[in-house]
N, C-alpha and C positions, 0 to 999 in steps of 0.2 A: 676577152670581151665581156662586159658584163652580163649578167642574167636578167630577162625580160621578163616583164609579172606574169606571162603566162607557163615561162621558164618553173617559174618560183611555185607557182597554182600546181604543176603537177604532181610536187612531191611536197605540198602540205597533205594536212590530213581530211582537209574537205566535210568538217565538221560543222561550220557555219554556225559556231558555238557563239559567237558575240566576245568571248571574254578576252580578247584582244584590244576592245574597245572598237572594231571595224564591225561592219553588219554582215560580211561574208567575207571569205576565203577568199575570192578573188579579187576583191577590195584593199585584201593586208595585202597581197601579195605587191598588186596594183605598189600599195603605198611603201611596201620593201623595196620593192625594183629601183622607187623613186629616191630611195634613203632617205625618206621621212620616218620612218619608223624601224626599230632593229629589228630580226627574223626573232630574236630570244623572247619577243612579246607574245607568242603563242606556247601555250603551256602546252600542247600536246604535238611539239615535231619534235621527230627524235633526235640526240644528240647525234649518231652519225649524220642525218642530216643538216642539224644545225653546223655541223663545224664544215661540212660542205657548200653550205652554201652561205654562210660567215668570211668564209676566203673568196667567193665572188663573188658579195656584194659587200666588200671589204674597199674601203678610197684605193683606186690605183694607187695614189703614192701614199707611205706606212708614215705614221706617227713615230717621232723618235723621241726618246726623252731623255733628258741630260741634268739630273736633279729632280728641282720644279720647273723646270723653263721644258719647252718641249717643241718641235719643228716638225713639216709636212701636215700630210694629212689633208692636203688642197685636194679638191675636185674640181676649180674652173682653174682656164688661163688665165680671163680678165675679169677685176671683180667686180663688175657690172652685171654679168652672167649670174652669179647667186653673193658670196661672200667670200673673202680670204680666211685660214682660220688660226694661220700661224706665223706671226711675227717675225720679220727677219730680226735676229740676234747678232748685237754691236759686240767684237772682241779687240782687245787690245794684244800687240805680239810684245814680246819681251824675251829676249834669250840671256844664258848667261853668262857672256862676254860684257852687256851690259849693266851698268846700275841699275839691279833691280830691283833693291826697294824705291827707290826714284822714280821707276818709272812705275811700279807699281803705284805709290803715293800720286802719283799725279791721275794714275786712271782713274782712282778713283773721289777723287774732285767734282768729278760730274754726278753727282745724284741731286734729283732735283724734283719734284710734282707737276705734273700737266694734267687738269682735268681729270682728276684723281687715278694719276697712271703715275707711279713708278718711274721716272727717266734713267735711267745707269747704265754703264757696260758692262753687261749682264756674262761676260766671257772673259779669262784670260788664255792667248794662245800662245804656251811656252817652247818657244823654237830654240831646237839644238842645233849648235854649232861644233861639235866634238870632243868638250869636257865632260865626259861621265861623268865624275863626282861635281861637278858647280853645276853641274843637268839637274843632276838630282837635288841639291840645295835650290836654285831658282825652284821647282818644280813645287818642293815644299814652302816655300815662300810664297806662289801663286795661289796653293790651295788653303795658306791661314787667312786670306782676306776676305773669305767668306762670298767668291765669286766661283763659278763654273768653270772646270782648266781643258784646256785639250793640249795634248802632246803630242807635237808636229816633230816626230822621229822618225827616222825609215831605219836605227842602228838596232835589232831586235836585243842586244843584251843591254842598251843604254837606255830603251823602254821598260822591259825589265823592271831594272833598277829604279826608274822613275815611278812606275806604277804599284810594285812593295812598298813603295815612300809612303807615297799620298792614294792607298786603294781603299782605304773609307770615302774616299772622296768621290769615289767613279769617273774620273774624267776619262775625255774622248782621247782615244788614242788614234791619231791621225796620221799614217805613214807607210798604209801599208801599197806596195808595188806590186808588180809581177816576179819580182826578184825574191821577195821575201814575203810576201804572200801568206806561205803556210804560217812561216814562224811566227808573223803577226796577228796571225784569228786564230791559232793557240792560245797566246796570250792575251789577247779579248775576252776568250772563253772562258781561261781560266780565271780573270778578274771581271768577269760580268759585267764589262763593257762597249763603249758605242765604237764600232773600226770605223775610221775613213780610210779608203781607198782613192789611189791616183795613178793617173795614165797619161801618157803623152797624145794620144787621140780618141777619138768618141769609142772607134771600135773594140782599140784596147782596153777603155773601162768599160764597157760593155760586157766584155769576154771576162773579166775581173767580178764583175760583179757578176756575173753568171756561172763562175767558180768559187766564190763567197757562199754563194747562196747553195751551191748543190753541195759545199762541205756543211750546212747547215743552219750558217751566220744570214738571217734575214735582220740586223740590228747594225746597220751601216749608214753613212755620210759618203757623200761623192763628191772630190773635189774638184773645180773648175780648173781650166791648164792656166797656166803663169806665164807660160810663152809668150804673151803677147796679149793686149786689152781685146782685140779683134778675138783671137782663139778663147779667151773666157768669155768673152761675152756669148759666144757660139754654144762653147759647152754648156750654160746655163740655159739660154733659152731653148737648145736642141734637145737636151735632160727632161725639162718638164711641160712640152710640148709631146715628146714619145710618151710620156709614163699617162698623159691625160688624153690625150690623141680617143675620145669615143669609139670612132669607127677600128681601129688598129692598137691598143692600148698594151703598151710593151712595160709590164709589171717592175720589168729587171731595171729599170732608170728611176723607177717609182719611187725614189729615195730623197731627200732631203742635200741640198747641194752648199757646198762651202767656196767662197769665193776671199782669196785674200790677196787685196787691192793695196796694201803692205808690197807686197812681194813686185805688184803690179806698177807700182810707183813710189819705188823706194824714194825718201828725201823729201818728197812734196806734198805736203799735206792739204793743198788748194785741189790737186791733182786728184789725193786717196779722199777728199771729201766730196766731188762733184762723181769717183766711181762709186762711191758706196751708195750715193742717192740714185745711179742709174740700177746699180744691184738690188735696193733696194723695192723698185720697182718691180726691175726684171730677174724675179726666181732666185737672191741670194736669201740662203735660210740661214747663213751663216756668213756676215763680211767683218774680214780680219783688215783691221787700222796698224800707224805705228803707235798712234796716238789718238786721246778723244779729248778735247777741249771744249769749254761752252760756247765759243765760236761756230764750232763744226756741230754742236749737240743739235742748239737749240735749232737749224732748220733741218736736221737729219729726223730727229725724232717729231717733231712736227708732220714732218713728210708719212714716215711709219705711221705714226694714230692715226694720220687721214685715210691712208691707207688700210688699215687692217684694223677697222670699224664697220660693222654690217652695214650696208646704208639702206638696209631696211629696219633698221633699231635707231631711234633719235637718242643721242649720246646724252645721260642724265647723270645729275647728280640727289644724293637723296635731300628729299624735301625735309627744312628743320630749321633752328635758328643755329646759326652760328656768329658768334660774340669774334668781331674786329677789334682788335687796337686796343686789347683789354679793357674791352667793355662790359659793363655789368646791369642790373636793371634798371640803373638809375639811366642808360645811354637811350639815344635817339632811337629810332627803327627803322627800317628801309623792305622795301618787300619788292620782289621781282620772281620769275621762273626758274625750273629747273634744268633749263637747257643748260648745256654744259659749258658750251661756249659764253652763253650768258654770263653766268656764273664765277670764270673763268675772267672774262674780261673788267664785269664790277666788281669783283670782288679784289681786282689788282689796285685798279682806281681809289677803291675803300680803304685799302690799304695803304695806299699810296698819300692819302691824305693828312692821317695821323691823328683823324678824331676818332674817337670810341665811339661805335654804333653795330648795333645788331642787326644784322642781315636776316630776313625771313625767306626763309625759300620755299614756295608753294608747292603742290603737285599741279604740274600744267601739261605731263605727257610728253614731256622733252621736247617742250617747241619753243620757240621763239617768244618776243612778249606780243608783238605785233599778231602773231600766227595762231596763239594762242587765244586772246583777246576776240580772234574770229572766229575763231572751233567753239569759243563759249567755254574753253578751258581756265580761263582768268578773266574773270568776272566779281562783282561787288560781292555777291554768294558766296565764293570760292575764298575769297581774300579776308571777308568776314569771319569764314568758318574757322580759317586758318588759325585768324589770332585769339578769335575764342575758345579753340582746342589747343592752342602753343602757347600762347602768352599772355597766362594769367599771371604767373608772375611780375612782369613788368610794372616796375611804377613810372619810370616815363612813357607817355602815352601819345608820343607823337610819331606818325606813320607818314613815311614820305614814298609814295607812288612813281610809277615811272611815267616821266614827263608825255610819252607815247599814247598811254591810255586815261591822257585829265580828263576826258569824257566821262569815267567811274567815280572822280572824286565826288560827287554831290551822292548817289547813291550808297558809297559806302560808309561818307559820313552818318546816314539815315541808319546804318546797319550797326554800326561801332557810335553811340553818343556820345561814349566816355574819353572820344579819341580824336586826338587834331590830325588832320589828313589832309597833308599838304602834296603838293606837287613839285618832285623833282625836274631836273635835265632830263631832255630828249634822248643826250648821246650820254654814253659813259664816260668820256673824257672831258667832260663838264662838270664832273660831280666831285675834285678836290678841290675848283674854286667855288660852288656852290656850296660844302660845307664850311669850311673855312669862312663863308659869309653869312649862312645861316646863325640864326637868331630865335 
C-alpha cells in the first residue's frame, strides 16, 4: 500500500528549510504522497531513506523500456481520473517459415505523421516455429529495420542463439514458462534484457512472477493467455486492476502486459483490427497484429492519441509560419491557432488545394479559434503582433482570417495598414474551392 504524507513527515528531516521549494516538511511530504513532487527534491534525507521510500512511493506498475519506446508506469485505470502515460505499442509477428523480408517490407509501409506524432509499428514480434538457424536469420533481419524485436521463444538454446545475433539490439525476450523459467532469466541477465513471462492462468503467472522477482528480475512483460479472446481479455483487465487496486495494490502484476491478437485471430484481420482497438483501450501495453495496413492504422492510431493525451494539456503545435505547396514570400498568408487539431485539419485542406500559401500559426494556448477568440487569446493584438514579429519578410501582404472571427477584420486592418485582410471560409473544407477562386 502506498505511504501517506504523514507516513512520509516522519522520517523526513523536519527542517522546514524551504529549499525544496515547499514552505514545510509536511507540505513536501503532503505533495510526495501525492506524486507531485519526487522525495529526491530534499537535500537533506538520507539516502537509506530515500531508496526506502523511493520503492513506496514508486507507480505500482514499473516503467519498462525497450530502446526509446517505453510501457507502464500508469497510476489510474481510467483516464478521466488523472492521465494515461504510456502508449500502447503496435507489433507486427513474423516467423520464419514465412517471407520475411515481405512481410517485413509491408510492416513497414505504415509511417506516417498525425498531429506531429510519429504513426509506425513501433515492434517486430519474431515467432519461432522450430528452425534454429532461419530463427536466427528472421531474427537478424527483424533488427536491421531499425524497429524494436521481441523474441517470442520458450526453446532456451534457440533464444540463445537469437539473442548473441542481434544483443546490440536489446530485444524482449518473450518466452519464458514455468518449465524453463530458470534457463530464461539467466539469459535475460546475461543480455540485459526485458523477460516476458506466460502462464495458462492468473494464479500461475502470479506465482511466475513472484519467482522472477525473488530470483532478482524486476525487468519483466506479462503476457495475456491466447486461450481464448474471453481469457485475455480477463488476464488484462484483471493485471492492471490488482497492480493499481489503492486500497489492496499487489506490486507483483505491476508489470506492463502483452496481448497478441495474432495468435487470437489468426487469418482475420477485421477480427485482429477491432481486438487491438479493444486492447488498446483496455490495458494492452503491447498488441501483437499479423499485419498493419493504413486501413487498420489510420482508426487504430487515431484511437491511441485520443487516448494517451493528458486531457488536461490542450494538444499544440508550435506557433510559426510554415510555407504550403512550395510557397515562398511572394505566396498568399493565412493565419489560424495552434490547436492541433486545427492545424491538423487546415493544413490538409491547404494542402489539398495545390496553391502556395503560408500558413501563420499563432500562440492561442492550444484552443480552438472560436475558444480562443473568447479567452481573448486571438484577437487583432495577438494576430498583429504575430505578423510583425514573423513576417517581415513577406512581400505578399495579403492576410486571410478565418471566416469564424470576420468580426476582427476591420480592427486588424487598423493594426496592419500595409496589409490586405480578407476573410476566408467558416469551415475548413471550404478553403480549396475558396482558393482556387481567390483573386
Amino acid at each position: 500500500m502506498a505511504l501517506k504524507g504523514i507516513d512520509i513527515f516522519k522520517m523526513s528531516p523536519k527542517k522546514n528549510c524551504k529549499e525544496c521549494g515547499v514552505p514545510t516538511c509536511m507540505a513536501f511530504s503532503m505533495k510526495v504522497a501525492a506524486g507531485a513532487l519526487p522525495i529526491t527534491k530534499c537535500p537533506y534525507m538520507g539516502a537509506d531513506v530515500i531508496a526506502k521510500l523511493s520503492e513506496a512511493t514508486a507507480p505500482p506498475m514499473k516503467t519498462i523500456k525497450v530502446g526509446d519506446l517505453k510501457m507502464g508506469g500508469e497510476t489510474v485505470l481510467f483516464r478521466h481520473e488523472k492521465t494515461f502515460v504510456s502508449k500502447t505499442l503496435y507489433a507486427v509477428s513474423v516467423n520464419e517459415a514465412q517471407d520475411v523480408d515481405a512481410v517485413l517490407a509491408e510492416a513497414q509501409k505504415v509511417d506516417y505523421e498525425r498531429i506531429g506524432e510519429r504513426e509506425y509499428v513501433e515492434m517486430i514480434f519474431v515467432d519461432y516455429k522450430g528452425d534454429k538457424d532461419a530463427y536466427v536469420e528472421a531474427a537478424k533481419k527483424a533488427a536491421a529495420i531499425g524497429r524494436e524485436v521481441i523474441l517470442n521463444v520458450e526453446c532456451p538454446e534457440a533464444a540463445e542463439a537469437a539473442l548473441e545475433a542481434i544483443k546490440d539490439k536489446k530485444p524482449v525476450l518473450n518466452g519464458a514458462t514455468a518449465e524453463n523459467a530458470d534457463a530464461m532469466n539467466a539469459l535475460a541477465t546475461k543480455y540485459g534484457v526485458v523477460l516476458g513471462i506466460k502462464a495458462a492462468t492468473l494464479d500461475e503467472l502470479h506465482a511466475l512472477a513472484e519467482k522472477m522477482e525473488a530470483a532478482g528480475n524486476k525487468n519483466m512483460i506479462l503476457n495475456a493467455s491466447t486461450a481464448s479472446i474471453k481469457d485475455a481479455f480477463e488476464f488484462a483487465v484483471q493485471i492492471r486492476r490488482a497492480c493499481l487496486d489503492k486500497k489492496n495494490t499487489d506490486r507483483t502484476f505491476g508489470y506492463p502486459t502483452l496481448v497478441n491478437v495474432a495468435a487470437l485471430a489468426a487469418g482475420d484481420q477485421a477480427m485482429q483490427t477491432a481486438l487491438a482497438s479493444l486492447f488498446t483501450m483496455k490495458y494492452g501495453s503491447i498488441v501483437v497484429m499479423e499485419g498493419m495496413s493504413y486501413a487498420q492504422a489510420l482508426p487504430l492510431y487515431g484511437l491511441r492519441q485520443n487516448l494517451f493525451t493528458d486531457p488536461q494539456k490542450p494538444m499544440k503545435v508550435a506557433p510559426g509560419i510554415y510555407p504550403l505547396n512550395g510557397a515562398d514570400e511572394n505566396a498568399i498568408c493565412c493565419i489560424t491557432v495552434d490547436f492541433a487539431l486545427t492545424y491538423f485539419v487546415v493544413s490538409g485542406e491547404l494542402e489539398r488545394s495545390g496553391v502556395p500559401i503560408n500558413m501563420f500559426i499563432c500562440d492561442a494556448g492550444g484552443y480552438s479559434v472560436l475558444t480562443a477568440w473568447a479567452a481573448g487569446k486571438l484577437s487583432a493584438s495577438t494576430i498583429a503582433k504575430f505578423v510583425q514579429e514573423n513576417a517581415g519578410a513577406m512581400q505578399n501582404k495579403t492576410l486571410i482570417l478565418p471566416g469564424k472571427v470576420a468580426v476582427l477584420q476591420g480592427e486588424v486592418k487598423d493594426k496592419l495598414p500595409d496589409w490586405n485582410v480578407v476573410i476566408g471560409p467558416r469551415e475548413a473544407v471550404e478553403l480549396v474551392q475558396y482558393l482556387k477562386e481567390f483573386k
